[in-house]
C-alpha positions as CSV (number, residue, x, y, z in Angstrom):
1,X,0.0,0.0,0.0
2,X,1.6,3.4,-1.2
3,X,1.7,5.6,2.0
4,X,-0.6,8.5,0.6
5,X,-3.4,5.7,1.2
6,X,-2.6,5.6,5.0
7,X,-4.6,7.4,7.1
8,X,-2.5,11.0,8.4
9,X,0.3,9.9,10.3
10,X,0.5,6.3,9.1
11,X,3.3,5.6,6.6
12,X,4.6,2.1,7.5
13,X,5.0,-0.7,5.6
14,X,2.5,-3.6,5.9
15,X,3.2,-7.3,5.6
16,X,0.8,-7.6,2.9
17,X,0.7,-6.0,-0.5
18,X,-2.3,-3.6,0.2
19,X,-3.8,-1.9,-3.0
20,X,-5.4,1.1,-3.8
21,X,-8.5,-0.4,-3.4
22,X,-7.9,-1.2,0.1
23,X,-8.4,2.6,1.1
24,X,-12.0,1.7,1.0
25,X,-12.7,-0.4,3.9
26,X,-10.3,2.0,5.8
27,X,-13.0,5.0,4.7
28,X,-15.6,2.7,6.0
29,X,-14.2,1.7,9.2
30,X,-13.8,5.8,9.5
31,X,-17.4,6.3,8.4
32,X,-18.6,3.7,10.9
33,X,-16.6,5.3,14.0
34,X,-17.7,8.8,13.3
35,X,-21.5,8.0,13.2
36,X,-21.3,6.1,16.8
37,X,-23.0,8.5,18.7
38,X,-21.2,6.3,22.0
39,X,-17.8,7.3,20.2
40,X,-18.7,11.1,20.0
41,X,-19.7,11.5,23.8
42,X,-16.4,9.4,24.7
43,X,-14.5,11.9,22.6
44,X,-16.3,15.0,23.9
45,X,-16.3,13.9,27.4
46,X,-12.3,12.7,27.2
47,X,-8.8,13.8,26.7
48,X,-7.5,11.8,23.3
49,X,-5.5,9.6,25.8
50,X,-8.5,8.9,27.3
51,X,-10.5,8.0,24.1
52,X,-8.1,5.6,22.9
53,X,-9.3,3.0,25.3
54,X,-12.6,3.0,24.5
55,X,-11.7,3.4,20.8
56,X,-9.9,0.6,21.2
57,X,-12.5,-1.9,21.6
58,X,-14.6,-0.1,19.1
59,X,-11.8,-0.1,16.4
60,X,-11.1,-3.9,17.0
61,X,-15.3,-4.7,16.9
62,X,-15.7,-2.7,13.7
63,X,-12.6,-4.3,11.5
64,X,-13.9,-8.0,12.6
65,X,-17.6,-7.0,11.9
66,X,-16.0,-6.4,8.2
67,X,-13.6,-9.1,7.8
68,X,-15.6,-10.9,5.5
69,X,-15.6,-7.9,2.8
70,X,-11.6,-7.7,2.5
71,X,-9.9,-10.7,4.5
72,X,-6.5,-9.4,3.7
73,X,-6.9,-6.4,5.1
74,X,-8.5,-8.3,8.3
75,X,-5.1,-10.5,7.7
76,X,-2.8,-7.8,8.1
77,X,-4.3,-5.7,11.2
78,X,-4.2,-9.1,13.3
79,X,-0.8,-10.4,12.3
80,X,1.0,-7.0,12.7
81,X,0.7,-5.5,16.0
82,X,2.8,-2.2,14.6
83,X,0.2,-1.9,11.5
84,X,-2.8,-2.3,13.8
85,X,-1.3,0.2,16.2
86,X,-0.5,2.7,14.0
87,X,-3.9,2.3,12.3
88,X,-5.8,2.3,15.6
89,X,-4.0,5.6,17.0
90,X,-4.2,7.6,13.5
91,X,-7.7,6.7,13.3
92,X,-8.4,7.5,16.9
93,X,-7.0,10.9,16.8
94,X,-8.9,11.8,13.8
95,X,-12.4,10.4,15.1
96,X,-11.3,12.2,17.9
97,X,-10.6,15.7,16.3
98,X,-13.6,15.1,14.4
99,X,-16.1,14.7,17.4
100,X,-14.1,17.6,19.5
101,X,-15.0,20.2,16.4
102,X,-18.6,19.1,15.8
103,X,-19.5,19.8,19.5
């Protein structure tokens, strides 16, 4: 996966060859975590240190409710801890940016 497809922040390598196509479930994930009105309170109600553990369990619930649609994807966020890391804090920092400006 080219690193403009990452999300902000995110330019590691992966252990799988990720395509372009791949941005999408990444977009959906996104879209998924930004209309959970639970996530918004958490994020208006919390520093982002603070929002990354409940993100946490939210972020790992929303990519297994998906693995279906894109198994290597699902592949590569449980087989490399650095990836889902990475993944997990970029995304939590922008759900979290995002909820903090809507309110």
């Amino acid at each position: 996966m080219a690193a403009e497809t990452y999300p902000a922040g995110l330019t590691s390598a992966t252990p799988a060859e990720l395509t372009i196509t791949d941005a999408l479930p990444f977009e959906q994930f996104k879209g998924d975590w930004l209309a959970d009105p639970e996530l918004a309170a958490q994020a208006n109600a919390s520093t982002l240190d603070n929002f990354l553990i409940p993100f946490a369990n939210k972020f790992l619930s929303t990519v297994q409710s998906r693995m279906d649609a894109n198994a290597d994807i699902f592949k590569a966020i449980n087989d490399d801890k650095g990836f889902a890391d990475g993944l997990r804090a970029s995304y939590a920092r922008e759900v979290f940016g995002h909820s903090a400006k809507a309110n």
